[in-house]
N, C-alpha and C positions, 0 to 999 in steps of 0.2 A: 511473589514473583512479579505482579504487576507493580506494585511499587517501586521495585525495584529499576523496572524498566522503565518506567515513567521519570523516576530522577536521571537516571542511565540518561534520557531523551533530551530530557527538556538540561541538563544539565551542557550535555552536546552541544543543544543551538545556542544555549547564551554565549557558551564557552565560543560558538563562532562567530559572534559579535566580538568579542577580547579579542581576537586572533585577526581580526578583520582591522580592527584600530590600530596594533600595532606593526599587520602590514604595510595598512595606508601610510603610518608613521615611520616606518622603513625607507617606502616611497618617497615621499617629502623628504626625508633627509637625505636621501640620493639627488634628487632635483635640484635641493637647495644648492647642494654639493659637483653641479655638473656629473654627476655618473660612477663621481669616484669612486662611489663606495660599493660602487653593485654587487661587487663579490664579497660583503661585510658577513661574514657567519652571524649565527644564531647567538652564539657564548659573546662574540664581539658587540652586538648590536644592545644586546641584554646589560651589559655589564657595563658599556662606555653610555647609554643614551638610556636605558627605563632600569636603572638598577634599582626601581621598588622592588622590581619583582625578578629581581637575578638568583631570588631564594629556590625558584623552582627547579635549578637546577639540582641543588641538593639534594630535593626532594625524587628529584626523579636519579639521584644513585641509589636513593632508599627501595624502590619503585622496580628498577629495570637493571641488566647486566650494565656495568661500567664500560662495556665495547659500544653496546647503543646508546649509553648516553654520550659518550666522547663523539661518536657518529650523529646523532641528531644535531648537538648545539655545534658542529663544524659545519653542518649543513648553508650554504648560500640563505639570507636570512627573505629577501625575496620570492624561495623558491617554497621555502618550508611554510612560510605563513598562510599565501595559495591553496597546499594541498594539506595543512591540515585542514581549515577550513571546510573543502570538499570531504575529507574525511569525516569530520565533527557532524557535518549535515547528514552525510551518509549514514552513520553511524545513530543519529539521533530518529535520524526519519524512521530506520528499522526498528528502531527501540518503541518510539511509539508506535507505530503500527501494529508490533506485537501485543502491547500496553492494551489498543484497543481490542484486538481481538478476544483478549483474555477476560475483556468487559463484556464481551457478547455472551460469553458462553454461560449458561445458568449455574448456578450454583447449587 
């Protein structure tokens, strides 16, 4: 279990660095762009500007009900990169935290 928690974790925080650069890169192409783009969804941003990684959408039909993935990558691409972010840390801080706990305990 702590294993498991520990990739769960640490997987989170890198994963909010990724989500961090392509916010900023969001950003910047909005500025570059006067503002135009600011309501550019998630599927749009992905697919027209970093289509290396437009596979993930795929991946998350594989993943998730086809109503949340249609609602995530419609999502304002601005708005989504932010809180997952916030979520990823979230989610990674409890993860380790647990991780350590489970190191205290004797065996």
């Amino acid at each position: 279990m702590r294993t498991l928690l520990l990739i769960l974790g640490w997987s989170s925080v890198i994963g909010s660095f990724g989500d961090g650069a392509l916010g900023l890169y969001a950003l910047w192409i909005n500025f570059i762009n006067d503002w135009v783009l600011s309501n550019i969804s998630v599927d749009e941003f992905l697919k027209n500007y970093v289509q290396l990684i437009y596979w993930v959408k795929q991946v998350a039909f594989y993943v998730l009900p086809e109503s949340v993935v249609f609602w995530l990558f419609n999502l304002p691409a601005l708005l989504y990169f932010p809180m997952r972010i916030i979520m990823s840390v979230a989610i990674g801080w409890w993860a380790l935290s647990k991780a350590a706990q489970l190191s205290m305990k004797p065996v």
